[in-house]
Every structure is written in C-alpha cells, then in structure tokens.
C-alpha positions in Angstrom: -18.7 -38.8 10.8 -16.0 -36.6 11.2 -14.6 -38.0 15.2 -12.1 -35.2 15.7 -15.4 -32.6 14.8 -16.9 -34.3 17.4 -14.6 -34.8 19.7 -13.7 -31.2 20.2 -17.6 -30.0 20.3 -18.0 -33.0 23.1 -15.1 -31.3 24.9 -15.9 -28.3 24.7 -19.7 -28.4 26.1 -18.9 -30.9 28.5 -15.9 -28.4 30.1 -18.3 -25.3 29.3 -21.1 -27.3 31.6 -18.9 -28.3 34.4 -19.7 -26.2 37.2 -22.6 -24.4 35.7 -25.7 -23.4 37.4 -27.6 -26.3 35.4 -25.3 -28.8 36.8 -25.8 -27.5 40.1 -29.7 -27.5 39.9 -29.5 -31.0 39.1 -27.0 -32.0 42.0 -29.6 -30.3 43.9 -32.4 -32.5 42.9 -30.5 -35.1 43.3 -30.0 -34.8 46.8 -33.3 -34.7 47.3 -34.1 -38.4 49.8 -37.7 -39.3 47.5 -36.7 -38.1 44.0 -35.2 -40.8 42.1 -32.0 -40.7 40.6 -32.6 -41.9 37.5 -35.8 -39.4 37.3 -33.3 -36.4 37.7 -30.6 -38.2 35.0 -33.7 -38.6 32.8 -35.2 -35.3 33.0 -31.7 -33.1 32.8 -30.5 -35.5 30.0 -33.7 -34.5 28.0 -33.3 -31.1 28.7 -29.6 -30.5 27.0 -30.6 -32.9 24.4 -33.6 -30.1 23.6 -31.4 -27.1 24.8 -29.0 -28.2 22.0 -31.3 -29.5 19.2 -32.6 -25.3 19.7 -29.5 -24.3 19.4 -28.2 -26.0 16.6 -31.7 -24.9 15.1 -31.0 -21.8 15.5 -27.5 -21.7 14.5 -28.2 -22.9 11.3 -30.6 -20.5 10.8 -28.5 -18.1 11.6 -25.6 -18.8 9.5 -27.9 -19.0 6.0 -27.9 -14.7 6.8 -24.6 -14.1 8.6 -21.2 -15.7 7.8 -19.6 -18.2 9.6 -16.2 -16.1 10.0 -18.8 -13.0 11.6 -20.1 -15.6 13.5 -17.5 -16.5 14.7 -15.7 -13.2 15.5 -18.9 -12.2 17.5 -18.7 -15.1 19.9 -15.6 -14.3 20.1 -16.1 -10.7 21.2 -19.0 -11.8 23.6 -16.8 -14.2 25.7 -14.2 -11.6 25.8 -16.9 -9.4 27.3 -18.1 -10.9 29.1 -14.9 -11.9 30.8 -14.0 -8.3 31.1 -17.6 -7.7 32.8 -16.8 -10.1 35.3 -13.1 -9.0 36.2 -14.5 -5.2 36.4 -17.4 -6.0 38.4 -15.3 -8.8 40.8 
C-alpha cells in the first residue's frame, strides 16, 4: 500500500467534505433528542463508504475509454467552473 497515495486521497475528501451539505444533514440528525448517535454515525458512515465504492466504480470504468491525463484536465476545467459560476452569480 502506497501511504502517501493514501494519504493525499484521505486529505483531500475529508477537506472536500468539511462543511458540505452531507455533513450538515448529519449534524442535523444528530441533534435530534431520540435518534441515537451512533444510528446517525452508522448510517452516514455507510453511505460515503457506498458513495465512494460508486464512485470508484465508476471511475474505473471510465478511465478503460478516456485517459487519465483527459480525465484529469476535465476535472480540472469543472472545478474552475464551477468556481467562476459561483463568483459571477455571488
């Protein structure tokens, strides 16, 4: 196991999740007096682990038809515009 691979893709979800609206659905829950705690911890835990075993399923399958340097320049691209979408309309 590569640990620096790792480290950076744990780094990099965990920043891109801070703050999100699925962290803030689950502090929401959470607040909630009769839901247990470890029910919402559970339940949200279960759902990245699925969000991300789709996405890596589909990245793979993705990367058998397009390169991983088109890839890679197309994320790229999105962010930016999605940035620029969010100055312009702010």
């Amino acid at each position: 196991m590569d640990w620096k691979i790792a480290a950076t893709i744990f780094g990099s979800v965990f920043l891109a999740e801070l703050g999100d609206k699925t962290q803030l659905a689950t502090m929401i829950f959470a607040a909630e007096a009769q839901t247990s705690r470890w029910v919402v911890f559970l339940a949200a835990a279960g759902a990245l682990v699925l969000s991300s075993a789709l996405a890596v399923l589909a990245g793979e399958a993705v990367a058998r038809v397009v390169p991983p340097e088109v890839l890679r320049w197309a994320a790229g691209l999105g962010f930016i515009a999605i940035g620029g979408l969010i100055l312009w309309r702010g």
